[in-house]
KETOR-893385 format. One line per 3 residues: number of its first residue (from 0); their letters; for each residue x, y, z of C-alpha. Coordinates in pm, 1 decimal, always signed. Example, Ala and Ser with C-alpha at 12.3 -4.5 7.8 and 13.67 -1.06 7.14 Angstrom:
# residues 2
0> AS> +1230.0/-450.0/+780.0 ~ +1367.0/-106.0/+714.0
This chain:
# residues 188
0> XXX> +2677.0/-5705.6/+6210.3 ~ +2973.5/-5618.9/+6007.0 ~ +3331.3/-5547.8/+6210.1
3> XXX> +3281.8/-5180.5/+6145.8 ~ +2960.4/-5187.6/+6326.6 ~ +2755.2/-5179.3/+5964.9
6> XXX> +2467.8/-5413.6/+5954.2 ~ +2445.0/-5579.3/+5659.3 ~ +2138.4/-5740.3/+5499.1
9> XXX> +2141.8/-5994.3/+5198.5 ~ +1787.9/-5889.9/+4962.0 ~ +1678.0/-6181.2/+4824.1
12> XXX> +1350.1/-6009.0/+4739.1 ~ +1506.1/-5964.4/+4367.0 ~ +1587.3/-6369.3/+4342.5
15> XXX> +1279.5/-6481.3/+4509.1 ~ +1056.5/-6234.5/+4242.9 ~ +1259.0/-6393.5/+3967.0
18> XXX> +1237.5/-6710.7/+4043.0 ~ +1183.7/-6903.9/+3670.1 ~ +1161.2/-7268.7/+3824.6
21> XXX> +923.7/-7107.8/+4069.4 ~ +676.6/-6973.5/+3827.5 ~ +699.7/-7305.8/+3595.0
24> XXX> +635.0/-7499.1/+3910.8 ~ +322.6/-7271.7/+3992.7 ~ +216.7/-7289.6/+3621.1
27> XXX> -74.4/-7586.8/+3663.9 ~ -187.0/-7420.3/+3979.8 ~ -236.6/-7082.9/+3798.2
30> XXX> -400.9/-7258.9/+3516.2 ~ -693.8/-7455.9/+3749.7 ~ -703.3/-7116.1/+3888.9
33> XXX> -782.6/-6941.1/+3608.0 ~ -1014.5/-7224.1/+3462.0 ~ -1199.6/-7159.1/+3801.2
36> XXX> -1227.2/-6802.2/+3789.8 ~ -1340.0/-6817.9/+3413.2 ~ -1628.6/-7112.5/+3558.6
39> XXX> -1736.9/-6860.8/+3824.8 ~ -1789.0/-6549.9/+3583.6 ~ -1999.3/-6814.6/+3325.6
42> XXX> -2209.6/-6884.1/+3623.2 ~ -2278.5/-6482.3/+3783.9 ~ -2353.1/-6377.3/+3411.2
45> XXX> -2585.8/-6652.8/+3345.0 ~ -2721.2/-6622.7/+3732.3 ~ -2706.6/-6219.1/+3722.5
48> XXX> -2799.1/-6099.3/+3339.9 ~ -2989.8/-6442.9/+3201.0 ~ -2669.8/-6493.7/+2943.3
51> XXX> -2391.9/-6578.1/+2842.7 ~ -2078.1/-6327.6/+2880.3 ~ -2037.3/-6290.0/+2483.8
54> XXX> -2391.5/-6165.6/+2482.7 ~ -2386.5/-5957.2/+2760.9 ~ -2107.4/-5773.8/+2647.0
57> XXX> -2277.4/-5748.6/+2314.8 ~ -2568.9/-5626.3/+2456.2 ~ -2354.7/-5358.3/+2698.6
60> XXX> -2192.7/-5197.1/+2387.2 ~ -2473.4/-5137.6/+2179.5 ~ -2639.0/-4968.0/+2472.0
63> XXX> -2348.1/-4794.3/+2564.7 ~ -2369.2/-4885.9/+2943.0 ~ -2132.2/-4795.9/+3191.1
66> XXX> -2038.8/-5095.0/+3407.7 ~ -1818.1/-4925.0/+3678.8 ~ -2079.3/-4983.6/+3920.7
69> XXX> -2078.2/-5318.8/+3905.4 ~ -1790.4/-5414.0/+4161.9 ~ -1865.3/-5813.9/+4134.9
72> XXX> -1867.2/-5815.6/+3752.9 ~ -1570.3/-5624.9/+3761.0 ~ -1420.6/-5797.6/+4007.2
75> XXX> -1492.6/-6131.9/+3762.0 ~ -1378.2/-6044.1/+3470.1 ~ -1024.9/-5889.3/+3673.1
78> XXX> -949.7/-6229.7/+3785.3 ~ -1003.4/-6398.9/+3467.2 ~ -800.9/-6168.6/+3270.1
81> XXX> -576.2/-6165.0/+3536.4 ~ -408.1/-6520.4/+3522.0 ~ -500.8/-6602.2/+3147.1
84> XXX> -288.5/-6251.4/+3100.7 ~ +10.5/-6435.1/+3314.8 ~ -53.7/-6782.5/+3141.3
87> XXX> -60.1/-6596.4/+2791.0 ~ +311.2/-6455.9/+2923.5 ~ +460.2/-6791.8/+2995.4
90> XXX> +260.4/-6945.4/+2653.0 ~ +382.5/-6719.4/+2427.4 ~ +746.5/-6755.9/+2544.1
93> XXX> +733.3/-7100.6/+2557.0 ~ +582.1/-7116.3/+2177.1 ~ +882.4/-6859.8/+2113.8
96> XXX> +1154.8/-7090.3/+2209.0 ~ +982.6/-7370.9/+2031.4 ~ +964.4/-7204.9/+1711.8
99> XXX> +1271.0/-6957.7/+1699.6 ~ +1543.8/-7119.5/+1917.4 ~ +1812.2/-7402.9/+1752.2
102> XXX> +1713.6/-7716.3/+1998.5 ~ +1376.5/-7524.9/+2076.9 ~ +1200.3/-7844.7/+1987.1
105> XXX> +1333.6/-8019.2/+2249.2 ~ +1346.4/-7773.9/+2460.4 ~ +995.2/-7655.6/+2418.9
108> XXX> +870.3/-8034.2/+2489.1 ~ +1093.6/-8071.4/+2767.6 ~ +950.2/-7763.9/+3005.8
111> XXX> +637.8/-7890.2/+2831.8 ~ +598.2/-8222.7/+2987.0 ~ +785.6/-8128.4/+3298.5
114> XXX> +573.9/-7792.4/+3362.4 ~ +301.6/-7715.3/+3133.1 ~ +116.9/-8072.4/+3062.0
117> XXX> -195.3/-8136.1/+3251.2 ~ -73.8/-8490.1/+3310.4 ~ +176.1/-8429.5/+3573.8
120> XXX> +445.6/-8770.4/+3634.2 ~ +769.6/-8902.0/+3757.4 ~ +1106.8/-8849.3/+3563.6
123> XXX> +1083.5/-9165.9/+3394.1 ~ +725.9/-9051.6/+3276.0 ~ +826.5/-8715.5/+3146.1
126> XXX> +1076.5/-8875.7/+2971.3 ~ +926.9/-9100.0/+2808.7 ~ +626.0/-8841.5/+2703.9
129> XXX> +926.2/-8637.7/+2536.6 ~ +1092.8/-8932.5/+2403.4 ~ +770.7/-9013.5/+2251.2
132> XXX> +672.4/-8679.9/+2094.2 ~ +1010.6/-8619.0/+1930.6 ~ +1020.0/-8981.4/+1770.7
135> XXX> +1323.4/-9098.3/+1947.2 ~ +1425.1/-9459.2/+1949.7 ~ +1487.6/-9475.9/+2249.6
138> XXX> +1386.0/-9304.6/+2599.1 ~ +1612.4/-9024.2/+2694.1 ~ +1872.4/-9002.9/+2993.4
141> XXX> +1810.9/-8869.4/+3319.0 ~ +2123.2/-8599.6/+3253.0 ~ +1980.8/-8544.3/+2913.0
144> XXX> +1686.8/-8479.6/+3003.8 ~ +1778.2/-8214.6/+3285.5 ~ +2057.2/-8072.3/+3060.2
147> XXX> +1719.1/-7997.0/+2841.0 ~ +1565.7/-7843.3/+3132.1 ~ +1839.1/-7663.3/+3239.5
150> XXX> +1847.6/-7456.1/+2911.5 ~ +1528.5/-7380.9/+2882.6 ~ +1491.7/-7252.4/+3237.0
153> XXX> +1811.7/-7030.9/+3098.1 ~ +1638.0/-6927.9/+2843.5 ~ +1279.7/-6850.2/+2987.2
156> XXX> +1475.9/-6670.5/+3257.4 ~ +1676.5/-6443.9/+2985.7 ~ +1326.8/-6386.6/+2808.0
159> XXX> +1106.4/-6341.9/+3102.0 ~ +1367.9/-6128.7/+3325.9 ~ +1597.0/-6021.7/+3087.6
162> XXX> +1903.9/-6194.0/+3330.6 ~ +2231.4/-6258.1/+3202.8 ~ +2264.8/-6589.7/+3107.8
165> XXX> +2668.2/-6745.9/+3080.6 ~ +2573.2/-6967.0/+2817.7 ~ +2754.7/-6864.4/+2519.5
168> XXX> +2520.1/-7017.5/+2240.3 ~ +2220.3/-6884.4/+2424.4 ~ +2411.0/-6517.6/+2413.8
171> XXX> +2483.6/-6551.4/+2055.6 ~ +2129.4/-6648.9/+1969.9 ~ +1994.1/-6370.0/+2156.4
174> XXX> +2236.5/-6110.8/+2005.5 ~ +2108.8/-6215.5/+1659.4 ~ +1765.7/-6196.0/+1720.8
177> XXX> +1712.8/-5944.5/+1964.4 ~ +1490.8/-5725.6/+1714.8 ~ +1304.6/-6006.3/+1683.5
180> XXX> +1253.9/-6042.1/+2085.0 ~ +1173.3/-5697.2/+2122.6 ~ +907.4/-5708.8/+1819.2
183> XXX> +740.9/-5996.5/+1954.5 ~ +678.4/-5883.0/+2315.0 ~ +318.8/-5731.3/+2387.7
186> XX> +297.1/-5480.9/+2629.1 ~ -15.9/-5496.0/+2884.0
């Protein structure tokens, strides 16, 4: 409580929400998820309707069924479009920095290896990974390498959350391609 008798309450519900490292960190997780809920939709087609889900759907349009009454087929294909929508986000950033951004090379391989990459290691590991992949001589630095990270959690937060970022270069980048951004961003 506040000397004027005025409670005051920090929200942290806005930082917490976006939380970039957070949702990089979560990104594998969300992936096996998503694998699992795409196995599990395979299996109550083939189990439920004797085919696959390409065929199924087929076969639903040209009869023109309604499948609202189907709550577990609905609730199926929910989940799988669910998290391959949220991995599709993260993807399509990612592939956005890589191919767009000066350093987004480095960058791109960088959040790669540390977040993305089904092989999950140590620093030295990850390092090495992106040392190897860019065709460096030599592996790169522990401060390089989080410098790398650094800017690319910058930048995926600026892209994903639309924060204000104080890196100047990043700024300038964004100012100059901000039709670009807004172009390239599909709305679900």
């Amino acid at each position: 409580m506040g000397k004027n008798g005025i409670v005051i309450v920090k929200d942290d519900s806005s930082e917490s929400y976006h939380d970039t490292r957070l949702l990089m960190q979560l990104y594998r997780a969300t992936a096996f998820r998503a694998k699992h809920y795409e196995i599990v939709a395979r299996r109550y087609f083939e189990n439920e309707y004797n085919c696959n889900i390409t065929e199924f759907l087929d076969s639903v349009k040209q009869a023109g069924l309604n499948l609202n009454d189907d709550i577990q087929l609905i609730g199926c294909v929910d989940d799988v479009k669910y998290y391959q929508d949220k991995l599709a986000i993260i993807e399509t950033n990612l592939k956005y920095i890589r191919d767009e951004y000066p350093d987004g090379e480095r960058i791109y391989w960088t959040l790669y290896h540390t977040y993305v990459s089904r092989q999950k290691g140590g620093n030295a590991k990850i390092r090495a990974d992106i040392s190897k992949v860019l065709d460096l001589s030599s592996v790169i630095s522990e401060r390089t390498y989080r410098r790398w990270e650094r800017k690319g959690m910058d930048i995926l937060d600026y892209l994903l959350w639309g924060t204000s970022v104080y890196n100047e270069e990043l700024t300038e980048f964004l100012k100059n391609h901000a039709q670009e951004l807004i172009d390239s961003v599909t709305l679900y």
